[in-house]
C-alpha positions in Angstrom: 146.6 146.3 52.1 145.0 142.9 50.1 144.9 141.3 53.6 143.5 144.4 55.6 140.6 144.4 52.9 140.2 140.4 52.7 139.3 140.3 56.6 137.4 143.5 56.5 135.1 141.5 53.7 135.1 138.2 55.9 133.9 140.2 59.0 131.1 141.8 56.7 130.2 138.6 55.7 130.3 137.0 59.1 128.6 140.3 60.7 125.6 140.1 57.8 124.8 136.2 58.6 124.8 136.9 62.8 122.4 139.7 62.0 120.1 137.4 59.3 119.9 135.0 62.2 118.9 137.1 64.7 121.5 138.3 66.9 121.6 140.2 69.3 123.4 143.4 69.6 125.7 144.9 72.8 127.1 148.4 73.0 130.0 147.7 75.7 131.1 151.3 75.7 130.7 153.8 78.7 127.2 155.2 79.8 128.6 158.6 78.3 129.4 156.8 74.9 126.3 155.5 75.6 124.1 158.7 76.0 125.7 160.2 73.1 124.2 157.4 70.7 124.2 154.0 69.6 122.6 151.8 67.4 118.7 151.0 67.4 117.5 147.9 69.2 121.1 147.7 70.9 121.7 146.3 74.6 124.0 148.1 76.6 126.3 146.7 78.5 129.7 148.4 79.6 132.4 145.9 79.2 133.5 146.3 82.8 129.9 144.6 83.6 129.6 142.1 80.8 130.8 139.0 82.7 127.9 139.8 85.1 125.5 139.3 82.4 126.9 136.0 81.3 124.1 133.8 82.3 121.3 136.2 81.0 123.4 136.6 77.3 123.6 133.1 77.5 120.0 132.7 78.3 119.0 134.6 74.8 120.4 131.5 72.6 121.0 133.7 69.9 124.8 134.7 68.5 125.6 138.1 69.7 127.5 141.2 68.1 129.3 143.6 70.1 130.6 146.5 69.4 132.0 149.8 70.6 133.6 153.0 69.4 136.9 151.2 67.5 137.0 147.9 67.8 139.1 147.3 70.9 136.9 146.9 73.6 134.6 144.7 71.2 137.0 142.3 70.4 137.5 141.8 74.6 133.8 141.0 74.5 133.8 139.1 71.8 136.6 136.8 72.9 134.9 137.1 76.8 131.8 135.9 75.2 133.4 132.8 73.2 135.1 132.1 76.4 131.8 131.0 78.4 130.3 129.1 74.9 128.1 131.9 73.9 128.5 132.7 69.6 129.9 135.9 69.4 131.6 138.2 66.9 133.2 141.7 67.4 131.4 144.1 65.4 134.2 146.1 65.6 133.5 150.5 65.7 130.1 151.8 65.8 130.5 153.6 62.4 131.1 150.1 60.1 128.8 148.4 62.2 126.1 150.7 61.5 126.6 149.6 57.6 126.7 146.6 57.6 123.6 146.0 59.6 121.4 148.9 58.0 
């Protein structure tokens, strides 16, 4: 449980310094998940078209968060992100997301 709660803090921390330096937030959940909500000032992008925005995300210069509805999807983003050189961490669910960054 100590090691569950140590990364959860680390993520906060790393989440909370992307955010202070202006990054740039992507919903990669469905158009439905979408529509249903999401966090204010949020780009949406599904994360079966992410790699087509590439070149634009990179284009931003800024470090990116991504999230989704649990985490998974997010972290595909995240690493898909880091793969092409663009600073990016998974902001894991909606729900934490949305406290850390409010």
């Amino acid at each position: 449980m100590r090691i569950i709660s140590y990364l959860f803090r680390s993520n906060k921390k790393r989440i909370e310094d992307f955010n202070h330096r202006g990054a740039v937030i992507i919903d990669v959940r469905t158009h439905l998940e979408w529509d249903a909500g999401h966090l204010a000032n949020a780009l949406h992008i599904p994360i079966s078209n992410l790699k087509d925005h590439v070149d634009a995300i990179k284009k931003m210069n800024k470090p990116i968060i991504v999230y989704c509805k649990s985490g998974v999807r997010s972290a595909r983003g995240a690493k898909l992100l880091k793969f092409y050189k663009i600073e990016a961490i998974n902001g894991g669910g909606i729900v934490n997301l949305q406290r850390f960054i409010n």
